[in-house]
GULUMVEX-173992 format. One record per residue (C-alpha): residue in three letters; x, z, y. Coordinates in nm, 3 decimals. Each point is the difference from the previous one (the first is absolute). Layout:
<nodes>
[node 'Ala',[X,Z,Y]],
...
</nodes>
This chain:
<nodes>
[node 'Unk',[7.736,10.302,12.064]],
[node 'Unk',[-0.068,-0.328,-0.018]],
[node 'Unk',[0.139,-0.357,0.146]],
[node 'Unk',[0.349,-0.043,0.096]],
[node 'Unk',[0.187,0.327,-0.160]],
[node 'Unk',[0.287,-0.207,-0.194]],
[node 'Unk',[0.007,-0.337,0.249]],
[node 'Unk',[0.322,-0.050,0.190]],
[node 'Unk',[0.025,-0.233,0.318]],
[node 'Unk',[-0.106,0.099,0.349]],
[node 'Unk',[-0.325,0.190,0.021]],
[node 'Unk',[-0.002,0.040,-0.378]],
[node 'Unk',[-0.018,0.399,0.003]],
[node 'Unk',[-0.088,0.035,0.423]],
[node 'Unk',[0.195,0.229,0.236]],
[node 'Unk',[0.341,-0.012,0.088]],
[node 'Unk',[0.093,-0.320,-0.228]],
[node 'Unk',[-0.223,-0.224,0.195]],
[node 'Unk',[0.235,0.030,0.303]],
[node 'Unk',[0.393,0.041,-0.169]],
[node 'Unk',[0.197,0.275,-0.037]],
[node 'Unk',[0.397,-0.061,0.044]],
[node 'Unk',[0.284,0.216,-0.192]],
[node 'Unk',[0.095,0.123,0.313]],
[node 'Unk',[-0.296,0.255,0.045]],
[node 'Unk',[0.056,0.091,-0.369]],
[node 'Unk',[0.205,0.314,-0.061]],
[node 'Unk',[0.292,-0.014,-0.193]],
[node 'Unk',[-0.208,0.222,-0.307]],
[node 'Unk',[-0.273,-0.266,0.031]],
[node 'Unk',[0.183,-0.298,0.036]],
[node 'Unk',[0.189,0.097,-0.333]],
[node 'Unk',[-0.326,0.100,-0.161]],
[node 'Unk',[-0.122,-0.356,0.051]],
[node 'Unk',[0.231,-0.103,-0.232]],
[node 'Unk',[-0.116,0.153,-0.283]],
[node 'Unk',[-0.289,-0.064,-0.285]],
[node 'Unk',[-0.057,0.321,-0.161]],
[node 'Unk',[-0.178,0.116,-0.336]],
[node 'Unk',[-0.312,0.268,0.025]],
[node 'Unk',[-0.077,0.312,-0.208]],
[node 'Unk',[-0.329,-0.089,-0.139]],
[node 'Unk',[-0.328,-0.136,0.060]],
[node 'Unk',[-0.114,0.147,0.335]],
[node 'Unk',[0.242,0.033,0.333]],
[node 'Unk',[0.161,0.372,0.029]],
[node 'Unk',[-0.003,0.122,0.313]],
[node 'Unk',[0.371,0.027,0.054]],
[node 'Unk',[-0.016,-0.362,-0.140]],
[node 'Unk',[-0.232,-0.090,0.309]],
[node 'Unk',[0.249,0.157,0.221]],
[node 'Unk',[0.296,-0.144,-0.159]],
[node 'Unk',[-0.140,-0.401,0.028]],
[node 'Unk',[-0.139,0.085,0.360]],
[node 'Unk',[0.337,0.230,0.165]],
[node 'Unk',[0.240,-0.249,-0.144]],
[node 'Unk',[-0.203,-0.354,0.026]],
[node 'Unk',[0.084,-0.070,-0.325]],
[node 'Unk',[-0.059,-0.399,-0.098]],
[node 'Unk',[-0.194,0.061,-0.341]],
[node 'Unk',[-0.086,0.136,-0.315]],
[node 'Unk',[0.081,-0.097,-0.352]],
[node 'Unk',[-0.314,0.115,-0.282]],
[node 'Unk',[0.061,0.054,-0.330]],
[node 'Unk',[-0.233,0.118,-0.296]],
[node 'Unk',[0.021,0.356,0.135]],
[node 'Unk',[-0.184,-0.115,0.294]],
[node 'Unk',[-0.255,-0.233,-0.142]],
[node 'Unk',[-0.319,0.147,-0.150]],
[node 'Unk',[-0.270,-0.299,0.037]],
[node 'Unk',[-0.109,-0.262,0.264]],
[node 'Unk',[-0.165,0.245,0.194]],
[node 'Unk',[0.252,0.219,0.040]],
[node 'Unk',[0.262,-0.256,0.052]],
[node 'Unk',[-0.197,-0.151,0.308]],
[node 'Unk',[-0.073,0.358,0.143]],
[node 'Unk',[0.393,0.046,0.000]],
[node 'Unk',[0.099,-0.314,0.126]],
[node 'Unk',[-0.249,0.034,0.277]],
[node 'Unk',[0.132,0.411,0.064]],
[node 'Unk',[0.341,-0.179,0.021]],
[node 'Unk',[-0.016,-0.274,0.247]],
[node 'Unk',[-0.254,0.231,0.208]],
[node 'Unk',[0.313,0.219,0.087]],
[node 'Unk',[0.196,-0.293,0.172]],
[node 'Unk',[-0.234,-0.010,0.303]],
[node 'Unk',[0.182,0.395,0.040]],
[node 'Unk',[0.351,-0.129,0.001]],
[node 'Unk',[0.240,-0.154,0.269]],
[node 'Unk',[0.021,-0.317,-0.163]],
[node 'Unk',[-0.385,-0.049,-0.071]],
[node 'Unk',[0.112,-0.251,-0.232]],
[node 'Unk',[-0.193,-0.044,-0.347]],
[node 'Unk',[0.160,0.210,-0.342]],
[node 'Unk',[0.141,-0.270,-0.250]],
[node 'Unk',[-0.238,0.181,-0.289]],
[node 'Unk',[0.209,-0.167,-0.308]],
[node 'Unk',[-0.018,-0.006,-0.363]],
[node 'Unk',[0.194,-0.142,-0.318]],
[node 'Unk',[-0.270,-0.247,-0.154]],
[node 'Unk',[0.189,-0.297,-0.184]],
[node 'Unk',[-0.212,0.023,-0.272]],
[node 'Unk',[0.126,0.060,-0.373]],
[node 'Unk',[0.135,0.353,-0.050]],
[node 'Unk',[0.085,0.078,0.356]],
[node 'Unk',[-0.367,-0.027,0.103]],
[node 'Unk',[-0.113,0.394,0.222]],
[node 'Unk',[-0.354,-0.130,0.004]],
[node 'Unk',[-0.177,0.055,-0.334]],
[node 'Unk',[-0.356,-0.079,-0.070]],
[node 'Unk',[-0.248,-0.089,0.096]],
[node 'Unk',[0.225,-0.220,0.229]],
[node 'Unk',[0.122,-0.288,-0.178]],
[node 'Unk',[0.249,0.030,-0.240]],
[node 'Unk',[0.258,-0.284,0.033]],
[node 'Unk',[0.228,-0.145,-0.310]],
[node 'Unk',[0.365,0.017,0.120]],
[node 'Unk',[0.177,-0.272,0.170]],
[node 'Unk',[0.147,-0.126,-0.281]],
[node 'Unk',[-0.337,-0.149,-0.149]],
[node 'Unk',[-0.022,-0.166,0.352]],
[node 'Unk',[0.305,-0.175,-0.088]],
[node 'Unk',[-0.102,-0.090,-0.367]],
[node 'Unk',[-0.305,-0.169,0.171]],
[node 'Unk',[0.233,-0.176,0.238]],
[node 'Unk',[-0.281,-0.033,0.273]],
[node 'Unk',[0.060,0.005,0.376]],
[node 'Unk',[-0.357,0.035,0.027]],
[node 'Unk',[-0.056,0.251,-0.227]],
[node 'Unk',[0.272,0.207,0.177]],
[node 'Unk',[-0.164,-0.069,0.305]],
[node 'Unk',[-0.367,0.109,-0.113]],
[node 'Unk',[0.147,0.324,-0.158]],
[node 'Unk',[0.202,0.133,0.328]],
[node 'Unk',[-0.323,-0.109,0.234]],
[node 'Unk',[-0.248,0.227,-0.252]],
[node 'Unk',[0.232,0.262,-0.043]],
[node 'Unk',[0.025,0.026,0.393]],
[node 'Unk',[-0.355,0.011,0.039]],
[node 'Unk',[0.023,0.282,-0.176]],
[node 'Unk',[0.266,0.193,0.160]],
[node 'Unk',[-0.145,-0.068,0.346]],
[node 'Unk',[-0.371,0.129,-0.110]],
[node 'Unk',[0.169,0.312,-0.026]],
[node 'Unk',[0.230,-0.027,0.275]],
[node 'Unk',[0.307,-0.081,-0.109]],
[node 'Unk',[0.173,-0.249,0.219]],
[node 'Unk',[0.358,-0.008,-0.145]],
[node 'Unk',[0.073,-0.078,-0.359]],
[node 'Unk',[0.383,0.057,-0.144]],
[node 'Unk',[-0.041,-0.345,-0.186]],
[node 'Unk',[0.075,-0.304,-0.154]],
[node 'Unk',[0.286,0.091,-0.222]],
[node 'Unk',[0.267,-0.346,0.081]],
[node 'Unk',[0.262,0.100,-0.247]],
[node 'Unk',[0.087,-0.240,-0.264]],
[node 'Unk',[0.019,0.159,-0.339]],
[node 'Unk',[0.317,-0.152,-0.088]],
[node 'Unk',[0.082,0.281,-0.206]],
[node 'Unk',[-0.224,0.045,-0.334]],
[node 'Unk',[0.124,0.334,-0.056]],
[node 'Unk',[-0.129,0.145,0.367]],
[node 'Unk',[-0.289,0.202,-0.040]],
[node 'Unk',[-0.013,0.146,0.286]],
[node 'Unk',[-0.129,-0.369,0.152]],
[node 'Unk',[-0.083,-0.117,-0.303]],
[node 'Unk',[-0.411,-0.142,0.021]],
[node 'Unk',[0.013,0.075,0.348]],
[node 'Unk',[0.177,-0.295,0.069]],
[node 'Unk',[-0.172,-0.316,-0.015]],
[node 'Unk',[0.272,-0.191,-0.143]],
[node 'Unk',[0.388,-0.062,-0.157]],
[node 'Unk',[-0.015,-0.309,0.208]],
[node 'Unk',[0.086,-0.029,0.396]],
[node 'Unk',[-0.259,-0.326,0.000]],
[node 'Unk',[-0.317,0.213,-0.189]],
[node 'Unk',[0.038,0.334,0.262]],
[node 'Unk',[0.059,-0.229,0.287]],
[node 'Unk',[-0.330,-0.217,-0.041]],
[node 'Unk',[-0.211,0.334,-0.117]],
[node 'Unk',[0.157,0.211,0.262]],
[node 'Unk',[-0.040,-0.197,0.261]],
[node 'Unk',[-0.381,-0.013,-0.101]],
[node 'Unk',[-0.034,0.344,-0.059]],
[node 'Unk',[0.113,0.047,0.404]],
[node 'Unk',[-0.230,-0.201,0.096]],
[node 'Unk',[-0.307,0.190,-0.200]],
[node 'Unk',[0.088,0.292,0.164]],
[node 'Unk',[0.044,-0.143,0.358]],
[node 'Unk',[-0.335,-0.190,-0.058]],
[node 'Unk',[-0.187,0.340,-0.110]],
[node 'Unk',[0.150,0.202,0.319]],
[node 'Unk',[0.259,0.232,-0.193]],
[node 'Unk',[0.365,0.013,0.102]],
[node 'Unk',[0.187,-0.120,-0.305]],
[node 'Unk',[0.360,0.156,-0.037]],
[node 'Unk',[0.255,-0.198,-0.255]],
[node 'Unk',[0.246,0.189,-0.202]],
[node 'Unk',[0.261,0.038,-0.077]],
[node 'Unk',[0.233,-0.165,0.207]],
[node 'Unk',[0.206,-0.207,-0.114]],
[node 'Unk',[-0.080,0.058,-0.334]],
[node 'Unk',[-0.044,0.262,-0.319]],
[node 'Unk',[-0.090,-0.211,-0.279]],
[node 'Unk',[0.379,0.034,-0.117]],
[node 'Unk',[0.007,0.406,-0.033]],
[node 'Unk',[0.016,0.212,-0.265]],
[node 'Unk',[0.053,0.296,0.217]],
[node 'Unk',[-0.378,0.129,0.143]],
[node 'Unk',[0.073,0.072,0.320]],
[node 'Unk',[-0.235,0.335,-0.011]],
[node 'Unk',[0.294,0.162,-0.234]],
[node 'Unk',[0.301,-0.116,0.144]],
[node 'Unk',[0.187,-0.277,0.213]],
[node 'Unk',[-0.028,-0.368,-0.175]],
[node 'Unk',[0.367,-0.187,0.015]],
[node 'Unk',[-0.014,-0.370,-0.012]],
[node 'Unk',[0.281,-0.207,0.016]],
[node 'Unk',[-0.169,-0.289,0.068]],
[node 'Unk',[0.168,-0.260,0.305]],
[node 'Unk',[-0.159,-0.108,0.350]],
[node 'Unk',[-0.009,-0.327,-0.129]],
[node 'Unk',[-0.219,0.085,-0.323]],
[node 'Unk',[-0.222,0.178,0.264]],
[node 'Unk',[-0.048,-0.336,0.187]],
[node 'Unk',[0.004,-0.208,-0.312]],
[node 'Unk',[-0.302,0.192,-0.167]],
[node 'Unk',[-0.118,0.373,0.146]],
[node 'Unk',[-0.047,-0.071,0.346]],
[node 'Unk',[-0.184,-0.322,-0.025]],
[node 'Unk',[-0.330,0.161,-0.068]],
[node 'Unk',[0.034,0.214,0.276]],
[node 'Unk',[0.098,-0.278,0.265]],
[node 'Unk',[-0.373,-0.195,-0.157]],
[node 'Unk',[-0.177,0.324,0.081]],
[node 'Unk',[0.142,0.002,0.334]],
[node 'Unk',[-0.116,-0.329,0.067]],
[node 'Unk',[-0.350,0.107,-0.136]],
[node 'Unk',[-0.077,0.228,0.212]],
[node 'Unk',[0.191,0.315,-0.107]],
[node 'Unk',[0.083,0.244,0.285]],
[node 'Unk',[0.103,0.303,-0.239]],
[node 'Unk',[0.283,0.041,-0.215]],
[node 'Unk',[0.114,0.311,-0.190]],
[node 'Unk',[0.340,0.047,-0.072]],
[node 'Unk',[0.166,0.098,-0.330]],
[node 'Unk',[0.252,0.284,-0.114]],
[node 'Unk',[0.230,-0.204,-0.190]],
[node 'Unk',[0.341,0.003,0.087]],
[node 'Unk',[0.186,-0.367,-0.016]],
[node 'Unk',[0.407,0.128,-0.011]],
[node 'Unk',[0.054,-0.375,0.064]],
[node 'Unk',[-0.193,-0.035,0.312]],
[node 'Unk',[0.052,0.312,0.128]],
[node 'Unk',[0.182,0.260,-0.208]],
[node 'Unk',[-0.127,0.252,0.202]],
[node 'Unk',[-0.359,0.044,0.042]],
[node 'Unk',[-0.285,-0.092,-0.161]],
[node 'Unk',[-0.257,-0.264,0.160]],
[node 'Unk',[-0.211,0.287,0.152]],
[node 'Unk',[0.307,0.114,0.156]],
[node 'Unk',[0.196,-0.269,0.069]],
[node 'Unk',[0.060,-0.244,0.358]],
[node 'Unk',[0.134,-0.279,-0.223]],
[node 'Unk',[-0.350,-0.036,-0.192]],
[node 'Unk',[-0.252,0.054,0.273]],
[node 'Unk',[0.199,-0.099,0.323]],
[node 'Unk',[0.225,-0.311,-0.106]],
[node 'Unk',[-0.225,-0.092,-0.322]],
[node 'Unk',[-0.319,0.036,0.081]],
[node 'Unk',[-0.023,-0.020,0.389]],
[node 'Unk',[0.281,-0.230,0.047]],
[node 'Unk',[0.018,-0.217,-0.278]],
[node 'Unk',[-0.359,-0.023,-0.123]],
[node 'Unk',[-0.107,0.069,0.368]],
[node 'Unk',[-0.276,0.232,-0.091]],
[node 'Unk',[-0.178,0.174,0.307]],
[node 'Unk',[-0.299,0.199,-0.121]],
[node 'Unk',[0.023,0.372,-0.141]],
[node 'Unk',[0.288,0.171,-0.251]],
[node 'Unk',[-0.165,0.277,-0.197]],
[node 'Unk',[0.248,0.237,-0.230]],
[node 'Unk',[-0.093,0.043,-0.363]],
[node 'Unk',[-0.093,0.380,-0.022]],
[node 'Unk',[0.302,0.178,0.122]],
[node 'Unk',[-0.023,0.281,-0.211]],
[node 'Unk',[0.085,-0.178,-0.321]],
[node 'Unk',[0.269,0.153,-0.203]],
[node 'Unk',[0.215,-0.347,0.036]],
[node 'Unk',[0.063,0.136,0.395]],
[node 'Unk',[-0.098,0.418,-0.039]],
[node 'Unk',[0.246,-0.033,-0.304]],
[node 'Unk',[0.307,-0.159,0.217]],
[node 'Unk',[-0.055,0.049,0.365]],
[node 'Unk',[-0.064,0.299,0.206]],
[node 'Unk',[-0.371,0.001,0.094]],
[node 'Unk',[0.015,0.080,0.350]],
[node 'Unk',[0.233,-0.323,0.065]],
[node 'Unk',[-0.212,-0.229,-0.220]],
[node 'Unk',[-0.256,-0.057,0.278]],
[node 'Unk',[0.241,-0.029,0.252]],
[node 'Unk',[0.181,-0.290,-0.210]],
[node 'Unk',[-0.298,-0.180,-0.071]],
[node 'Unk',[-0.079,0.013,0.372]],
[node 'Unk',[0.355,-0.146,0.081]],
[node 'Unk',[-0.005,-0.255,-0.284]],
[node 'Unk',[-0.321,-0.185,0.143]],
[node 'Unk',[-0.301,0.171,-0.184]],
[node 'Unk',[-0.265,0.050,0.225]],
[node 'Unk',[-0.241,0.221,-0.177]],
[node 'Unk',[0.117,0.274,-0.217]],
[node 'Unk',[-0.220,0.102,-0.326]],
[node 'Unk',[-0.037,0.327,-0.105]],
[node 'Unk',[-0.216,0.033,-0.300]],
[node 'Unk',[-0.066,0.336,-0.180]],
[node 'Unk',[0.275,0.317,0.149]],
[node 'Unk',[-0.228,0.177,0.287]],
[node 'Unk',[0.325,0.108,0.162]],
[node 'Unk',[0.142,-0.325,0.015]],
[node 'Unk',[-0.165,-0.166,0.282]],
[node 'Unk',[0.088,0.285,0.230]],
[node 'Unk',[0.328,0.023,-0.105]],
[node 'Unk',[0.053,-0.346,0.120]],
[node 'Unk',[-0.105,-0.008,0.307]],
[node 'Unk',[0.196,0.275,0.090]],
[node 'Unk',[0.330,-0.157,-0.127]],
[node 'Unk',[-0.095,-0.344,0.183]],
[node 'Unk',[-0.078,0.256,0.346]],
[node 'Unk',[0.373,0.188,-0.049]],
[node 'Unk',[0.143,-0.352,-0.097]],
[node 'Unk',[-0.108,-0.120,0.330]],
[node 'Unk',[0.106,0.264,0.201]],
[node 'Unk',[0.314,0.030,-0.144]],
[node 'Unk',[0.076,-0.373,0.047]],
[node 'Unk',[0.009,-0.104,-0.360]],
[node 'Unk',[-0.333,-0.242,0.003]],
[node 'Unk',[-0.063,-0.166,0.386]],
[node 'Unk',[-0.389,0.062,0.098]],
[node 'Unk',[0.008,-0.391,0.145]],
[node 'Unk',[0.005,-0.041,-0.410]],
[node 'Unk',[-0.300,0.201,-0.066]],
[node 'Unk',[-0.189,-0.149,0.314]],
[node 'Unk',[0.093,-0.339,-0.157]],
[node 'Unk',[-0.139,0.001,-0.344]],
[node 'Unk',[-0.323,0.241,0.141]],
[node 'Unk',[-0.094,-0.297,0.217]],
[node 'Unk',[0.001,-0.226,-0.322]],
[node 'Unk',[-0.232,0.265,-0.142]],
[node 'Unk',[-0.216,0.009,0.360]],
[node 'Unk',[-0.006,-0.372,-0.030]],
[node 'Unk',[-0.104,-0.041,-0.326]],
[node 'Unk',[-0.275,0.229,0.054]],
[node 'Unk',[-0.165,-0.190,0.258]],
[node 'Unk',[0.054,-0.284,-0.083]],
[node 'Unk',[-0.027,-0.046,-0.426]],
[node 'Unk',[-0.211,-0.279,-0.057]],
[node 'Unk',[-0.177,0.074,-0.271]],
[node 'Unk',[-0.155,0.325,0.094]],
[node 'Unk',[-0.332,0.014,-0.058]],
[node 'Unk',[-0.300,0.297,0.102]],
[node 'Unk',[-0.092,0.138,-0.383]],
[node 'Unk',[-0.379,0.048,-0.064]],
[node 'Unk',[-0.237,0.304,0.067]],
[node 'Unk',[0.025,0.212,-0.303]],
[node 'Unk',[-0.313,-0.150,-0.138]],
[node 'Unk',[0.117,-0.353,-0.032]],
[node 'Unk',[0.384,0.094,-0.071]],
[node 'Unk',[-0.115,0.186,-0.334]],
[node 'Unk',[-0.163,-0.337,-0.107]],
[node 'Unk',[0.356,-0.160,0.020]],
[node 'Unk',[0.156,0.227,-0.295]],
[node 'Unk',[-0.019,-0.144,-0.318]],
[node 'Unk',[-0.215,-0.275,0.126]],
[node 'Unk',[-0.130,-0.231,-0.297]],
[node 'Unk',[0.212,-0.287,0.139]],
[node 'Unk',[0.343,0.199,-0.025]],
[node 'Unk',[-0.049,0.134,-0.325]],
[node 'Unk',[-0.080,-0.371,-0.158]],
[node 'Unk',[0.294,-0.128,0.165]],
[node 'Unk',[0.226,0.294,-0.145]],
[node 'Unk',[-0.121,-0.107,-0.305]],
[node 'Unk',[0.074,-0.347,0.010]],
[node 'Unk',[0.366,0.066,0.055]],
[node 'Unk',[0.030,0.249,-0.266]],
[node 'Unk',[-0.108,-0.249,-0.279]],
[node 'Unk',[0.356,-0.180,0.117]],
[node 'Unk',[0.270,0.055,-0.293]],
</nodes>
C-alpha cells in the first residue's frame, strides 16, 4: 500500500470515515474496544490479532522492539494495520503509536536516527533546536507510518535522585521544559505526528518507577500549580491535544487514587481548572503500581469513570480482552453509564477527523529516503556536543 495508510481527517483512509459513524450504531463490545491502544506480538499481524482489532474496533496499536525489524518491515505493518479499519464499524484510522523521546527510551534503532536524550536539549537551551529535533524525528516516524508518538517527556526533574526520569527530562527548571516543550509540540505537529505529553502532572519528583510499584508523593495542589503543571498548560497552548496520565498517587490531593484513577486529577484539575479538551490517554495499565494494588478487572472501569479516554495496554495478550469485557458487564450492570463511553469515543471520532497535522506518508520508495536522512543525523550531532 501506498498513500494515505496512517493520515487521519475525513477521506484520509476512504470508506465509512468519509461519511461519520456515531456511538450509537457501535455495539457495546466495540464501543469499549475503541477505547483501547493495545501492544502486538511481533513483527507481522496474527490472524486472531486481525480479528481482534477488526471484531472489537479497537482505536490503535502501540510497537515496541519486538515488532520492529527495519524500515521495510515497519511500513508493510503500518500499512497491514490501518488497511483493516476500512473492515470495521467505525472506519476510523488505527492510532499506530510508539515511545520515541529519544535518549534511552528510543524503540527505533538504526539506521533511523539516533537522538541524544532530552536532557542535552536542555543543556543547549535552544527552542529551535528542540523544534528541528521533534520535526526530523517525525519525519521519520511518519515514513514508516507511525502517526502517534507517546512524547515529549514535561516533567521537571526536580528530584536529582529520580532515575526513572532522570535524562529524559529536559530540565530541573519549570522555565527550561516549558520553552523546549512547547517547541518540541510544535516539531511534531509541524511534521504530521500526534505528540502525546507525559506524565501528567508531573514525575520528575519520584523515586518509585511506576513499572514496579505505585509512586507516593506528598506533594500539595498548590506546588502542582506553582511548578509541575505549568509546562503542561504551555503545551496546551502549543498545540498539544494528547496527554497521558501518571500512576502516582498524591494522598494530599486525593488520598485515594492515583492520577490514572482519580476524578479529582482529570475531571476538576485538568478539565476544569486547566480547561483541557483534547484526548486523556492512561499510562500502560498493566504496570505493577495499579496490577500490584487494584483488582485488574476494575482498573479499566476506573480509569473510564475518572476521565481517561483511551486506555493503554502494552505487553499482557489477555489484557485487552479482559477489559473490554469488564467495561461491557460494568455497563450492564449499571456501574459505568454508556452516555460516558459515547462521550469520550466522540472526542476520539473527532480527533480523528479532524487532527490537523495529519499528513499522507510517502510511497515506500521515497519514505525509506527519510530514515536516517543526512540532515537528521548532523543535527543529532550538533546537540550531542552540548555539555
Amino acid at each position: 500500500m501506498t498513500g494515505q495508510a496512517g493520515t487521519f481527517g475525513v477521506g484520509g483512509v476512504g470508506g465509512p470515515a468519509a461519511t461519520g459513524v456515531t456511538s450509537a450504531v457501535m455495539t457495546l463490545e466495540k464501543l469499549a474496544g475503541h477505547h483501547l491502544i493495545m501492544g502486538l506480538s511481533g513483527p507481522t499481524l496474527s490472524a486472531e490479532e486481525r480479528r481482534f482489532l477488526v471484531d472489537y474496533d479497537i482505536a490503535g496499536v502501540i510497537l515496541f522492539p519486538r515488532n520492529l525489524n527495519s524500515p521495510q518491515q515497519i511500513y508493510d505493518l503500518t500499512a497491514e494495520i490501518q488497511s483493516l479499519s476500512s473492515k470495521t464499524v467505525s472506519g476510523l484510522p488505527l492510532f499506530v503509536s510508539i515511545d520515541m523521546e529519544g535518549g534511552r527510551v528510543a524503540r527505533l534503532k538504526e539506521p533511523f536516527t539516533q537522538w541524544p536524550p532530552l536532557r542535552q536539549l536542555g543543556i543547549g537551551d535552544s527552542a529551535q533546536l528542540a523544534f528541528d529535533m521533534s520535526l526530523a524525528m517525525g519525519v521519520e516516524l511518519g515514513a514508516v507510518g507511525i502517526n502517534l508518538d507517546f512524547a515529549p517527556v514535561l516533567d521537571i526533574l526536580t528530584n536529582p535522585e529520580n532515575t526513572v526520569i532522570g535524562d529524559r527530562a529536559v530540565s530541573d527548571t519549570s522555565e527550561r521544559v516549558m520553552k523546549l516543550g512547547s517547541a518540541l509540540v510544535r516539531g511534531y505537529l509541524k511534521s504530521g505526528i500526534i505528540p502525546c505529553g507525559k506524565h501528567f502532572p508531573g514525575h520528575g519528583n519520584t523515586l518509585v518507577d511506576s513499572h514496579e510499584d505505585l509512586p507516593v508523593e506528598q506533594t500539595d495542589l498548590e506546588r502542582l500549580r506553582a511548578v509541575e503543571l505549568k509546562p503542561f498548560l504551555r503545551a496546551f497552548r502549543s498545540g498539544l491535544e494528547m496527554v497521558m496520565s501518571s500512576h502516582i498517587l498524591f494522598p494530599r490531593i486525593d488520598p485515594e487514587w492515583p492520577v490514572t484513577l482519580s476524578e479529582i486529577f482529570l475531571r476538576r484539575i485538568l478539565r476544569e481548572e486547566l480547561r483541557y479538551r483534547h484526548l486523556v490517554i492512561s499510562d500502560d495499565l498493566d504496570m505493577k503500581a495499579l496490577s500490584n494494588h487494584y483488582d485488574p478487572r476494575l482498573v479499566p472501569v476506573r480509569a473510564l469513570q475518572a476521565g481517561i479516554d483511551l486506555l493503554l495496554y502494552c505487553n499482557d495478550p489477555s489484557s485487552p480482552e479482559r477489559a473490554i469485557d469488564a467495561i461491557c458487564k460494568a455497563v450492564v450492570d449499571g456501574w459505568l453509564d454508556r452516555r460516558q463511553l459515547e462521550e469520550s469515543f466522540g472526542r476520539i471520532e473527532q480527533f480523528k477527523r479532524e487532527h490537523p497535522g495529519a499528513k499522507p506518508r510517502p510511497a515506500k520508495e521515497t519514505a525509506l529516503r527519510l530514515v536516517g536522512a543526512a540532515e537528521h543525523l548532523e543535527l543529532a550531532a550538533t546537540i550531542r556536543r552540548y555539555t
